[in-house]
KOLGU-574185 format. One line per field, with one value per residue (C-alpha): x, y, z; residue number from 1; residue in one letter. Coordinates in Angstrom, 3 decimals. Layout:
east X_...
north Y_...
up Z_...
nr NUM_...
rest A_...
# end
This chain:
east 250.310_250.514_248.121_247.943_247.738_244.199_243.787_246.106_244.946_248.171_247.779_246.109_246.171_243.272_244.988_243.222_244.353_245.083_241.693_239.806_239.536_240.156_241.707_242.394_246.179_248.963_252.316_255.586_257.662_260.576_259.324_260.139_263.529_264.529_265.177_262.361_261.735_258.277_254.809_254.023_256.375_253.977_251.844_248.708_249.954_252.151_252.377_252.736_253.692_251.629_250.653_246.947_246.202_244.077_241.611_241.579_243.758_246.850_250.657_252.499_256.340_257.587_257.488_258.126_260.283_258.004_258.094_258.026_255.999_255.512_256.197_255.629_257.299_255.131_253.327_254.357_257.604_259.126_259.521_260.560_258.054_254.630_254.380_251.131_251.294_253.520_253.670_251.097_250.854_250.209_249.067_246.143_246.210_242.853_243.652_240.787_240.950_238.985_237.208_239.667_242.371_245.533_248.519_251.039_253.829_251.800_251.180_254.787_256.101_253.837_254.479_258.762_258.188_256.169_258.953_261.751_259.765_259.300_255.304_253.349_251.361_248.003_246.595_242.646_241.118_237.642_234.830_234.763_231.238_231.583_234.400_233.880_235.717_238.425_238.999_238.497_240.910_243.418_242.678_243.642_246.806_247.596_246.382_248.394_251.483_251.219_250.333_253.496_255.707_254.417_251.688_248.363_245.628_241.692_239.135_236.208_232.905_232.350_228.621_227.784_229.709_231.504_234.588_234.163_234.577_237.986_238.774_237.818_240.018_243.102_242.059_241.071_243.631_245.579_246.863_246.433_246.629_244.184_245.520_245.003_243.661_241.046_237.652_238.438_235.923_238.105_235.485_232.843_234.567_234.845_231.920_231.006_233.445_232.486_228.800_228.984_231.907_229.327_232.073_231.165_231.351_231.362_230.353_233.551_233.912_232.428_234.261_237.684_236.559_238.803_237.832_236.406_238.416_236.351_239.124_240.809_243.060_244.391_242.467_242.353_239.460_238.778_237.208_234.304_236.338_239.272_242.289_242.708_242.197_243.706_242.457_244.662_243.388_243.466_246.882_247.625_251.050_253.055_256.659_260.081_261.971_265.237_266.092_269.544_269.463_271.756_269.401_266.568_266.061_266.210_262.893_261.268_260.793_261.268_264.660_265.959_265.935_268.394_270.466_273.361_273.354_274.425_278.302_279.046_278.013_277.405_275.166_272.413_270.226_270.527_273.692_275.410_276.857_275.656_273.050_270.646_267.949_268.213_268.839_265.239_263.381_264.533_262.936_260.009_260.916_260.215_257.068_258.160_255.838_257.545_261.146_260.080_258.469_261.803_263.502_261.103_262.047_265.519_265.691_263.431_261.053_258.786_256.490_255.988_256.049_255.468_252.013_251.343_251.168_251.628_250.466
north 194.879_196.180_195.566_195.426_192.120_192.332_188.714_185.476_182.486_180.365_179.201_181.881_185.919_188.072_191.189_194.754_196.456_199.866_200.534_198.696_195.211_192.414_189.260_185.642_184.954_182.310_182.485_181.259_178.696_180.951_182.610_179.573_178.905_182.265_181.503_183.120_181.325_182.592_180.361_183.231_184.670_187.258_189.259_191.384_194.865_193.656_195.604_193.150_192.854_190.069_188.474_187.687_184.440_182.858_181.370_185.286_184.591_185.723_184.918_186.999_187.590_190.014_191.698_195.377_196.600_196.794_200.314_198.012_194.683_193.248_189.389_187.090_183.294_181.080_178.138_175.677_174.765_173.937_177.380_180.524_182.970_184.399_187.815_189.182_192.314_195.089_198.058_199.885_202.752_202.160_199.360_198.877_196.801_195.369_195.129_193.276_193.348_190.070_188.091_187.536_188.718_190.169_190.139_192.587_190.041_189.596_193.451_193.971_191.513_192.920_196.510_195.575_193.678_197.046_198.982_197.111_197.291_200.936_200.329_203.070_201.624_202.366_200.363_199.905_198.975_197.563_196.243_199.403_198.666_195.617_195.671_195.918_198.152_196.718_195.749_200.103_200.713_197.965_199.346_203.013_201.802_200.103_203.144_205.909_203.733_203.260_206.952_207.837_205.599_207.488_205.384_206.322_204.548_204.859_203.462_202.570_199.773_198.423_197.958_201.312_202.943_204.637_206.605_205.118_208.689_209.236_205.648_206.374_209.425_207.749_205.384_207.866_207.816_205.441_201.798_200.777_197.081_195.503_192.431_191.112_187.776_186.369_187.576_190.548_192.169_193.058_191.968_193.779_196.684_197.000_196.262_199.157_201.473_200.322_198.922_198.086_195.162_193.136_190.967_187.550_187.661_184.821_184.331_183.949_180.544_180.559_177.378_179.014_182.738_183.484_183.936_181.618_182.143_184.471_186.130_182.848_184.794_188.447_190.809_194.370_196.272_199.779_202.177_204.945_207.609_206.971_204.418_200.573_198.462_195.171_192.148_189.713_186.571_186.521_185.583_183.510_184.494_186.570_185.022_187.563_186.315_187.651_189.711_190.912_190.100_193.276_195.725_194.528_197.425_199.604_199.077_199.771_203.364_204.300_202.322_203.711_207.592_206.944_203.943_206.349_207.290_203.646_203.207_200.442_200.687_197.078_197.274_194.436_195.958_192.756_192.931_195.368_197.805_202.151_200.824_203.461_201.505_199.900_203.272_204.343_201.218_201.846_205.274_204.210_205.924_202.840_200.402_197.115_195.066_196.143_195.684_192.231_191.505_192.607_189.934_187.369_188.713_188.298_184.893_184.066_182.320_180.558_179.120_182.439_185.313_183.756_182.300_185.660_184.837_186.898_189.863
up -16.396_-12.944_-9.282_-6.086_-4.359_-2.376_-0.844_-0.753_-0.035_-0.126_-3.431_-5.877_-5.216_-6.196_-7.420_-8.171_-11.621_-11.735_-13.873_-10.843_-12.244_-9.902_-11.847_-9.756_-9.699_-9.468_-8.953_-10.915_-9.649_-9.091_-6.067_-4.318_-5.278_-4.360_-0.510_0.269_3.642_4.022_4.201_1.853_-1.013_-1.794_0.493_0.726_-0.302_-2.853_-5.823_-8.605_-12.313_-13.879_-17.321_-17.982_-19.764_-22.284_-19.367_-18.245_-14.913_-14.575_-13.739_-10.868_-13.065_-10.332_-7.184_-6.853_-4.041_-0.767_1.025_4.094_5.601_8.857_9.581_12.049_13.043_11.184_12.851_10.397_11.522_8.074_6.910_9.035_8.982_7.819_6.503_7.024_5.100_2.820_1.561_5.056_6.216_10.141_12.063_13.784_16.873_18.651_22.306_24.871_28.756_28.845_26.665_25.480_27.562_25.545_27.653_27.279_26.251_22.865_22.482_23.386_21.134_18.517_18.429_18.682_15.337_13.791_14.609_13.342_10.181_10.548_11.115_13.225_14.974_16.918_19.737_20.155_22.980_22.081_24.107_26.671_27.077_28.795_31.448_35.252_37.334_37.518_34.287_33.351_36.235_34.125_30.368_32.135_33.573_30.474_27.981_30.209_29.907_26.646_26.351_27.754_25.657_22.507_21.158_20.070_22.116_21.805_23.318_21.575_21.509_18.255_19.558_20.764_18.311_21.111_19.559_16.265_14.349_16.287_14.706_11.382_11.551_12.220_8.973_6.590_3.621_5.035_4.157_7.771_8.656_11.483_13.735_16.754_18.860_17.373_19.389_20.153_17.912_14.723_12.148_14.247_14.542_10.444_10.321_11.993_10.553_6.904_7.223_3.545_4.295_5.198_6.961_8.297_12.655_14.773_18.637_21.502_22.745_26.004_27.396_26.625_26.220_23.266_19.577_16.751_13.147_11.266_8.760_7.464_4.663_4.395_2.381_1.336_1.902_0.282_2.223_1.250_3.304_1.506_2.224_2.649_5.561_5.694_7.651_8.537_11.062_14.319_16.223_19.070_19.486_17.687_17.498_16.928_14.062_12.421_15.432_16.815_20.394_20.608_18.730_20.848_23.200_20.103_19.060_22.600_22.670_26.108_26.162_22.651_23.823_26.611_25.225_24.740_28.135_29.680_30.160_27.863_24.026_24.336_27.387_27.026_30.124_32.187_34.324_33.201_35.798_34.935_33.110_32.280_31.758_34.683_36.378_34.767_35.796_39.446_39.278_37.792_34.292_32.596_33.512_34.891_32.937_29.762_31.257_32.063_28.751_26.898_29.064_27.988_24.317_24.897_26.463_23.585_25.817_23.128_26.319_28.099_25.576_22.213_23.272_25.394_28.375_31.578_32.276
nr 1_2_3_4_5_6_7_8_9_10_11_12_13_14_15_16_17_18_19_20_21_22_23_24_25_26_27_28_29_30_31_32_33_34_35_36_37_38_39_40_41_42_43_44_45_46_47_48_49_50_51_52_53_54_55_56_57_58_59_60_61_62_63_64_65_66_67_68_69_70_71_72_73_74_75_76_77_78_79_80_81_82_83_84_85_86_87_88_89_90_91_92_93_94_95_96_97_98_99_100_101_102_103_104_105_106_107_108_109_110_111_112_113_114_115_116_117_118_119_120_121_122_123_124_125_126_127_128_129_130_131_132_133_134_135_136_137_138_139_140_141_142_143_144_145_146_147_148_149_150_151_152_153_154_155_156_157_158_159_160_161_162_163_164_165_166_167_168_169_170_171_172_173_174_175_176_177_178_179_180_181_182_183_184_185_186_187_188_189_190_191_192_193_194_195_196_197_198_199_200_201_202_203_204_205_206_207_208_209_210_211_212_213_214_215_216_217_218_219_220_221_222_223_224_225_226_227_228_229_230_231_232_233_234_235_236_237_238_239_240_241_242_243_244_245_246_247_248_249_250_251_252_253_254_255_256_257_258_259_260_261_262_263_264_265_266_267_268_269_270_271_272_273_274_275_276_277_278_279_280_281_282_283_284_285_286_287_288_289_290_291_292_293_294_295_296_297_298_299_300_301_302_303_304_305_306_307_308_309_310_311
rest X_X_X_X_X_X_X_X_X_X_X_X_X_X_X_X_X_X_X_X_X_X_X_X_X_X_X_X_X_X_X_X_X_X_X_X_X_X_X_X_X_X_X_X_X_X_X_X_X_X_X_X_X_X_X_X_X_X_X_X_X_X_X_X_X_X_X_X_X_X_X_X_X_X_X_X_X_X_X_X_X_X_X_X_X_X_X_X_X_X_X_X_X_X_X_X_X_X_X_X_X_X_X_X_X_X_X_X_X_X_X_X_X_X_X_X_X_X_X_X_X_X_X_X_X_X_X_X_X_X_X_X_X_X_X_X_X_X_X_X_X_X_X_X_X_X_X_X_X_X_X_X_X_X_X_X_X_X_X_X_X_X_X_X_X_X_X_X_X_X_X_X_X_X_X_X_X_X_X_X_X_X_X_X_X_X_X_X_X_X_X_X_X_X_X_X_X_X_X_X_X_X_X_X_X_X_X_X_X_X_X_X_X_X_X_X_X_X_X_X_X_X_X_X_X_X_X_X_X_X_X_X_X_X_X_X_X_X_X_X_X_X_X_X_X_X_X_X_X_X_X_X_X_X_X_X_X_X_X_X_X_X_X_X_X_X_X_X_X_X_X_X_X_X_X_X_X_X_X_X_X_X_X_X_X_X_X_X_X_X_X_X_X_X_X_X_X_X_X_X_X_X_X_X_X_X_X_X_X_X_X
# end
């Protein structure tokens, strides 16, 4: 029989038939000894073929081909990385001007890794209601930016419902996949967009102003207006695995439009002379803060950038 894998929790997978039914899961043994160098062989959004047994769980036999997933370097340092979901339609990421901050290294590093994976993505800045001045004169210079790159940005309060409808919008029919830090309202904000989720919240540290763990695993949510959400846990740093140092600049968006136009085929964008990127940053055409954070990305600068730090 054949399902959808709705929540992992490292050892067993709770897995949604095709006729609805949701039946607890384990995997064989084979997933991994296939190389797999994963925390996780099989993800949320897996479509699975499994074999029920006498106890009525199941076994996970196979994995059909994903459509696509998105993946992470994994915090435990004996394996290489952490996917955190396959098979989506868009992603869905919670940006906060303070409590807690998200830098743009982290949202940067992010949305790079959703398009080498061929992930939309859409980038939601939460907690409008509570910002001073300058912290609404920041989300505007970060939202016009990002604007002008090509991304989709709302703004919206999970707490006044502010812009909530556009959100739901952008959800409905869609296998869309939420992520950000933890804290900056991601369980509230489903909350809010599916009252009957019910989800469990939690209150922002106020000693370090960043989030407590509410979603400990991934899981699928279905939603009344039609589509999937997933939740995944909140990150503290989102780590670039498996990448080309090369084919970098091809997944910022700004850079990959005038990549042909830069006199060497193998121009890297550092010190390379009639470099058009470089030729665009000087005029402004491209925002410093993202030249600066594909630098970090290319010097792979695990203290900087993979903890999200600067601006």
């Amino acid at each position: 029989m054949k399902g959808i894998v709705i929540k992992s929790t490292g050892s067993w997978y709770s897995v949604r038939l095709a006729n609805g039914k949701q039946i607890e899961a384990r995997i064989k043994g084979k997933f991994r000894l296939k190389g797999i160098r994963t925390t996780n062989p099989i993800a949320v959004g897996d479509n699975v073929i499994l074999k029920e047994e006498e106890d009525g769980t199941a076994v996970i036999n196979e994995i059909e081909k994903r459509k696509n997933y998105i993946i992470r370097k994994s915090i435990n340092l004996s394996k290489k990385s952490h996917i955190l979901a396959a098979n989506v339609d868009q992603a869905i990421l919670i940006v906060t001007i303070s409590q807690p901050k998200t830098y743009t290294a982290f949202i940067d590093r992010f949305l790079v890794t959703a398009e080498a994976y061929h992930i939309p993505t859409v980038i939601v800045f939460n907690k409008i209601d509570i910002y001073s001045d300058e912290e609404k004169k920041e989300l505007a210079f970060l939202k016009y930016n990002y604007e002008k790159i090509g991304y989709q940005c709302i703004e919206v309060s999970a707490i006044e419902k502010t812009n909530v409808d556009e959100l739901i919008e952008v959800m409905k029919n869609k296998v869309s996949m939420i992520s950000g830090h933890s804290g900056v309202g991601k369980t509230t904000l489903l909350n809010t967009v599916e009252p009957n989720l019910n989800l469990k919240t939690s209150a922002i540290s106020e000693i370090h102003k960043s989030g407590k763990h509410t979603t400990t695993f991934a899981e699928m949510f279905e939603l009344s207006f039609g589509g999937f959400i997933i939740d995944t846990p909140g990150i503290k740093a989102f780590g670039l695995i498996n990448f080309d140092k090369a084919e970098l600049s091809h997944y910022f968006l700004e850079m990959r439009e005038r990549l042909k136009e830069c006199h060497f085929n193998n121009c890297l964008h550092i010190n390379e002379p009639k470099c058009a990127i470089k030729e665009a940053l000087e005029k402004g055409e491209i925002i410093e803060f993202r030249y600066q954070n594909y630098i970090g990305m290319y010097n792979d600068d695990e203290e900087e950038n993979y903890r999200g730090l600067g601006y």
